[in-house]
N, C-alpha and C positions, 0 to 999 in steps of 0.2 A: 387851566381846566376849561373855562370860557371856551377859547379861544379852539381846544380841540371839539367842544360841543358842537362849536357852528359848524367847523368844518366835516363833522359826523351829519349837521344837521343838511348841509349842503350835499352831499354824499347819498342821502337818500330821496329828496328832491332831484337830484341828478337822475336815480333809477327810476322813478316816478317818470321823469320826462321820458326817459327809454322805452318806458311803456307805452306809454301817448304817441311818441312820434319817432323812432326810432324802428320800435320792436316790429311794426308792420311789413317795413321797408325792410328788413336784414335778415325777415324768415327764411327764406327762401334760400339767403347764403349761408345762413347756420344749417338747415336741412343736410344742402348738399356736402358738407364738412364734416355733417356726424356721418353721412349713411356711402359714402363712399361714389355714387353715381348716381342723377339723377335724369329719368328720363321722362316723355310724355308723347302725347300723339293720337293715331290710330285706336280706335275704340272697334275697328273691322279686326284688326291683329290683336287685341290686347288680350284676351284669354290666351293665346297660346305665348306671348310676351309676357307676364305674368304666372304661365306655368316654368319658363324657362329659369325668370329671376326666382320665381322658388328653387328651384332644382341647386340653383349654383350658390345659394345660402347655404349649403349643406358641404361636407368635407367632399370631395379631397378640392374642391375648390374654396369658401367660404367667404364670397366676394357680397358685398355692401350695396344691391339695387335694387333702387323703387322706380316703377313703373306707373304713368298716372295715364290710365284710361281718359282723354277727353274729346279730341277730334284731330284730324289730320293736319286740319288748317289752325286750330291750337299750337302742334305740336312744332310747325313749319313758322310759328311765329315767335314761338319762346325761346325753340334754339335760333332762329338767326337772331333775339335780342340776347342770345348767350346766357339765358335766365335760368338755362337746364342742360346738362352735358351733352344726350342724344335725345334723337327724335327718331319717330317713329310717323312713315305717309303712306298712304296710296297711292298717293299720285307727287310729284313733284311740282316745286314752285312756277307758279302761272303768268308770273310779271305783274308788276303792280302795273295799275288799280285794281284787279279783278283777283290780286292776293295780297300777299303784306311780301314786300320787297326780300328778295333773294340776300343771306349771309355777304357779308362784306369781305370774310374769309375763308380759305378755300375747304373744299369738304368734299364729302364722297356719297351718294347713292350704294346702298348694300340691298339685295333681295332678301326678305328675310321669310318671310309668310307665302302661302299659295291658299286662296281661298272662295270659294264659292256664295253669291252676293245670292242669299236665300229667300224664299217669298213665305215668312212664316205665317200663320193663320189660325183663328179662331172662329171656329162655326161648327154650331152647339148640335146633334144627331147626324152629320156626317160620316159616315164609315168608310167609304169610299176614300184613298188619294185622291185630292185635288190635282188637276190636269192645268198648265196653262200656254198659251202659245207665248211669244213675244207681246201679242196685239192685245189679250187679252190680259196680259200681264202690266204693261203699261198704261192701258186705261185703268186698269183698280188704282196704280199711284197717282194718276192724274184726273180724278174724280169721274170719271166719265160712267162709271157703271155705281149704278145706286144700289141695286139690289144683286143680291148673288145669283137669284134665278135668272137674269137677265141672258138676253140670247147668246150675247156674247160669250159669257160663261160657259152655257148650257153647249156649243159647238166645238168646246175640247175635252166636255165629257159627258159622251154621248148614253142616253139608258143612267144616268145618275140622277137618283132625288135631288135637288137642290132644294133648302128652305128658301121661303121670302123672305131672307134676311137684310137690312139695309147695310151694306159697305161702308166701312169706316176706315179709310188710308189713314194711317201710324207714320207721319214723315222727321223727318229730322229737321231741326232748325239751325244746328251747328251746320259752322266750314268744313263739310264730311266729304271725307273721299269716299265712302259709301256712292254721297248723293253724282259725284262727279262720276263716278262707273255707272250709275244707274242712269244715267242723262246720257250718257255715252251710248248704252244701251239701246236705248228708246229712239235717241236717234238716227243711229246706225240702222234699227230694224223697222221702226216705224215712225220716218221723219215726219211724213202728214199729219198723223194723229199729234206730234210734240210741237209740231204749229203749228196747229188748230191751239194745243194747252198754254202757248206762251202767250200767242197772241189773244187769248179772250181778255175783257175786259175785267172779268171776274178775279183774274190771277191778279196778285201783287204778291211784291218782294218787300222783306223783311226791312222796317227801318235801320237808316245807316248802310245798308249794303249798295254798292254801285249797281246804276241800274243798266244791268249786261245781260236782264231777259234777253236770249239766244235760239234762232230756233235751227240752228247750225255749228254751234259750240256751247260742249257740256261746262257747268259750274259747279263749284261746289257746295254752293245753297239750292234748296229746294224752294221753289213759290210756293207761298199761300195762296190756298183757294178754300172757298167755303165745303166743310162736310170734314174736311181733313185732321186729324189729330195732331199738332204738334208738339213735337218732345226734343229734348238734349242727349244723344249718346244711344249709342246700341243696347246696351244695359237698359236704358230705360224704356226703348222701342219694345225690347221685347217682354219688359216687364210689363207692358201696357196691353199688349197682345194678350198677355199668358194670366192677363185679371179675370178672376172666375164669370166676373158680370158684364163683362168685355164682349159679348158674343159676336161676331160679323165682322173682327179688325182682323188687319192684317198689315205686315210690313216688310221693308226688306233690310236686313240682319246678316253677318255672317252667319255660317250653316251652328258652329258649334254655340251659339247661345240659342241656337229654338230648341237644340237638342240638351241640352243643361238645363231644360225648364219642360221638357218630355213632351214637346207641342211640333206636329206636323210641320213640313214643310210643301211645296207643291213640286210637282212634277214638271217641267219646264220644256218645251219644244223647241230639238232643235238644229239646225241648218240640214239634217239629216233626215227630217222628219220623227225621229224618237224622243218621244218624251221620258227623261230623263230626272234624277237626283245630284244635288249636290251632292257626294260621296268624293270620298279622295281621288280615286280612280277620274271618275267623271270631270272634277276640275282639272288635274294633271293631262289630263287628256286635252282640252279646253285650249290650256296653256302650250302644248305643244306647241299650237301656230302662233302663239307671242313672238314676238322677233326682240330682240334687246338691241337696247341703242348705247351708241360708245359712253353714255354718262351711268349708266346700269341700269338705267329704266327700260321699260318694255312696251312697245306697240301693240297693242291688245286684237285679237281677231275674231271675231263674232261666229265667222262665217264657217270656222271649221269643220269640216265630214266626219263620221264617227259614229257610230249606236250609241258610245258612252259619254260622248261630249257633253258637259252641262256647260251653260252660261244662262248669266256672267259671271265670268270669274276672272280674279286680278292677283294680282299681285301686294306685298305692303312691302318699304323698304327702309331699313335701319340707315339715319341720318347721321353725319358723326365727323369733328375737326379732324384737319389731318396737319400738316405744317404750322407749327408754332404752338401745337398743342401740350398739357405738360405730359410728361411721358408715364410720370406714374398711374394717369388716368387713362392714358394709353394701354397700358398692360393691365386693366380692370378691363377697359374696353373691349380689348380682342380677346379677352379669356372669357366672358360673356360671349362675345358675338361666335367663338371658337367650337361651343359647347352647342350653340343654340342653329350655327349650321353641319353640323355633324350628328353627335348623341339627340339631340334636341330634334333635327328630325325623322327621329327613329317614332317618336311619341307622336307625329304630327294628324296622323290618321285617325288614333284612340280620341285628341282632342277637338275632332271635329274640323281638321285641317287639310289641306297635302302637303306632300314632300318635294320639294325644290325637286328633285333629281342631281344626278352627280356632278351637270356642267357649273348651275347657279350655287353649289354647295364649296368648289371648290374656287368658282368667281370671288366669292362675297371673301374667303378664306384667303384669297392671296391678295384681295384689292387692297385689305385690313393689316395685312401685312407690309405691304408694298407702301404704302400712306400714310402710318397712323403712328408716331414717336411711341415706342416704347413697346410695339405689339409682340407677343411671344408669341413662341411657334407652338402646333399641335402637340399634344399628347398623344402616348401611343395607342389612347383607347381611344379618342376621338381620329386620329388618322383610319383607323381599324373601324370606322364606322359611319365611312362615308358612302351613300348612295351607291348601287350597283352600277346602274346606268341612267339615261332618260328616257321618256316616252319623245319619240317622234312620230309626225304624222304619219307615215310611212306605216307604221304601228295600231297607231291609233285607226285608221281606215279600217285596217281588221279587225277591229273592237278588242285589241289586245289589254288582259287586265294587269299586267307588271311589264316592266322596260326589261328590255334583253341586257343582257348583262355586259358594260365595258363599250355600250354602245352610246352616240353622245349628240342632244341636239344639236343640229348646225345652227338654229335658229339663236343658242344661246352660246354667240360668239367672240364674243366681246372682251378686249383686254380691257383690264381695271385700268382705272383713270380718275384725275381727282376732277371735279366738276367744277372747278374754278370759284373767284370771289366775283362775287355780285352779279352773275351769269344767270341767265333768266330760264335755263333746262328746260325747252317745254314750254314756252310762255307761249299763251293763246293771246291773239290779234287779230280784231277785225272779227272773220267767220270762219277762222282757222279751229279745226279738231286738236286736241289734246288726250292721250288715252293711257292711262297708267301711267305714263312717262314719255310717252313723245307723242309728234304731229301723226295723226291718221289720213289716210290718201283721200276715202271715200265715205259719202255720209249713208251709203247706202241706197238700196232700190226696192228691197224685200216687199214693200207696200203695204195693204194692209189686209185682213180677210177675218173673217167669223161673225156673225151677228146677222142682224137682220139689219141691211140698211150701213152696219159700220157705227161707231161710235164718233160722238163730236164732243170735245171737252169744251169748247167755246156754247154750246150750245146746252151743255147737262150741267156748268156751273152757274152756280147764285149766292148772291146772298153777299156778305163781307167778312174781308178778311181778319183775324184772330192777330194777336197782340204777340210782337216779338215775347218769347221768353227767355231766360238769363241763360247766356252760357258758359260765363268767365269762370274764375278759382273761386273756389268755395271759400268764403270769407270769414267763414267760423271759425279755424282754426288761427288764425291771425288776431283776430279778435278776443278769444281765448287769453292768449299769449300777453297784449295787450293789457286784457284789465286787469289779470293777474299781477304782474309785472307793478301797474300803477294801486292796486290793493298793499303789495308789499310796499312797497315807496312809501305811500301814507301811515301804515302802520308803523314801520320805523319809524316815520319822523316824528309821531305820534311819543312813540314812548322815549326818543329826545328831547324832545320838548321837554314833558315829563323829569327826564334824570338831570337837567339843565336847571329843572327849576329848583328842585331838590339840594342842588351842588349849591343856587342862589342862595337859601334859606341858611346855610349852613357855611356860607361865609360871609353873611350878617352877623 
């Protein structure tokens, strides 16, 4: 009897330790064991990633996926440590130092998302749509405009009140593919003013990050500079924006979280001269002149002609093993990704998104096929519901608002392929451009215009810069787990103790 006590008594001393030093470390693979697929990433894509894996919780599919909203460059770090089945980017890996080192094994790039990099806003008696050029748009991120009345402002919209409100940029502090489209952005259309911003003395970069200030290749951190707000995650950008006592912020957000919190967006000028909305139409449009590169990423094009054109808009694209992977996760995998480029973007418009079009719907469908152990084929309501056609520029010129039917960009030509191990897809070097997913020819000539005089961020910032804030896994629920775990441990051993000594007394 002894002799089983100790060994009951060691037995929960055993769990005890699990709790302490075990349970933290094995979260993560008990997770992905119960819930069938585990992904993360893209917080530009996650709301309509997130409507998807709801959708396919439900019959006639009832497949097992959580989806963790945190950042691109999260996402691009967990899957190559294999710490999460898929990922979810916006841009593809960059090459270390200036990312976390490309998968060791081979994988695919999938387009998954189309989506419009929105300039949401809060400024309190405004009735008016807010209007903004390029110029005037990248100075409010790059602190250069204090006040909303400011001339800058006031020269894309013309006859509108403006309060004297003091500007408050909402930036991201996460490795955000947000941040790297929006860099791309600013450079592309207004490289002066982004070196004027890199180079002031006032900017710094977040501790721990390489210091790759750039005023000719986008990153995916944003500098600190003083006046600026920063936050973790679109989610919280735009919850920041959308605080009632918030007045004069603004940030940039995909379109469907300004609109899921009932808060304007601005009207954006562009290569056309029309100022324009994020709307599905207007991204789609946008993206016609994307070109895709043989890895499935896409060459992003600023410049494109149109009434309806808005930018910036990008792309987000589903990460995911293919060779050596196991196959039952495979056929989780492609009846997900099957669902969410077909049925999935039937709904992409209602949530604030666009629609691939028929060429990237049927890419990402036979890439996943083609690559991925275990993939099944369409069903016949998802075959039955793919895309008409695409918008091509051709189209788009005429301000056309739906692709002709059966028609198909050239621009999105690319046969699937797997991206190879440890292949840097995109790595930026030196003062090399990176854009959604490949090298960009030109940084641009657009120059700058509006204001009285032009805007100088080197010259409108002061002050010092604000304190990295956290942006790793939330470490509650590990913790949780944790002292739980080592609660029961002890109380066991507790009432061993207890029954041991009991059994002593009573074989005296």
């Amino acid at each position: 009897m002894k002799q089983s006590a100790w060994r009951a008594r060691w037995a929960a001393l055993t769990v005890m330790a699990a709790g302490l030093v075990a349970g933290p470390f094995l979260w993560p693979q008990a997770a992905g064991a119960a819930t069938g697929l585990i992904g993360a990433g893209s917080s530009f894509a996650a709301l309509e990633v997130q409507n998807w894996t709801s959708a396919v919780a439900k019959p006639p599919y009832n497949l097992n996926i959580q989806y963790s909203s945190t950042s691109s460059g999260d996402g691009r770090f967990s899957f190559a440590k294999q710490s999460i089945d898929f990922a979810v980017t916006d841009i593809p890996y960059q090459g270390y130092p200036f990312d976390t080192a490309s998968p060791s094994f081979p994988f695919i790039y999938v387009p998954v998302t189309a989506g419009g990099l929105a300039f949401m806003y809060h400024i309190n008696g405004l009735s008016t749509k807010l209007q903004l050029s390029s110029y005037s748009a990248c100075a409010l991120m790059t602190g250069g405009v204090a006040y909303w009345d400011d001339q800058i402002i006031k020269a894309d919209n013309p006859g509108v009140s403006l309060p004297h409100t003091p500007v408050h940029p909402v930036t991201r502090t996460d490795l955000a593919g947000t941040n790297f489209v929006l860099q791309e952005y600013c450079i592309h259309e207004q490289p002066a003013l982004w070196a004027a911003f890199v180079g002031s003395k006032a900017v710094q970069q977040y501790q721990g990050q390489v210091n790759d200030l750039s005023a000719t290749a986008p990153r995916s951190d944003w500098p600190l500079f003083p006046g600026a707000i920063p936050v973790s995650g679109s989610a919280t950008a735009a919850d920041t924006v959308s605080n009632p006592n918030d007045d004069g912020y603004v940030t940039a957000v995909e379109t469907a979280y300004a609109t899921q919190r009932g808060f304007p967006v601005a009207s954006v000028k562009n290569a056309s001269g029309d100022y324009t909305q994020p709307t599905a139409v207007g991204v789609a449009s946008a993206l016609a002149y994307a070109t895709q590169q043989s890895n499935g990423t896409h060459v992003l094009d600023f410049d494109g002609q149109g009434p309806l054109v808005y930018n910036p808009s990008t792309y987000s694209y589903l990460v995911t093993a293919t060779t050596g992977w196991d196959p039952s996760k495979g056929a989780v995998l492609s009846q997900f990704a099957n669902y969410s480029l077909t049925l999935g973007q039937q709904t992409a418009p209602q949530n604030g998104y666009a629609s691939l079009g028929l060429s990237l719907e049927q890419y990402g469908v036979n890439a996943i096929k083609a690559n991925v152990p275990g993939a099944v084929a369409l069903t016949s309501a998802e075959q039955n519901a793919y895309a008409c056609g695409d918008f091509t520029p051709a189209e788009v010129q005429k301000g056309a608002t739906s692709p002709t039917c059966g028609v198909t960009n050239p621009n999105n030509s690319s046969t699937p392929g797997v991206a190879g191990s440890g292949s840097s897809n995109g790595a930026i070097s030196g003062s090399s451009e990176s854009s959604g997913g490949a090298s960009r020819g030109s940084s641009g000539t657009s120059g700058t215009s509006g204001g009285s005089g032009g805007v100088d961020p080197a010259v409108a910032l002061s002050g010092s810069a604000p304190a990295l804030s956290y942006t790793g896994v939330n470490p509650l629920p590990l913790l949780v787990v944790g002292v739980s775990l080592f609660g029961l441990g002890w109380l066991g051993r507790r009432r061993l103790i207890r029954a041991e000594r009991r059994l002593m007394r009573v074989g005296r």
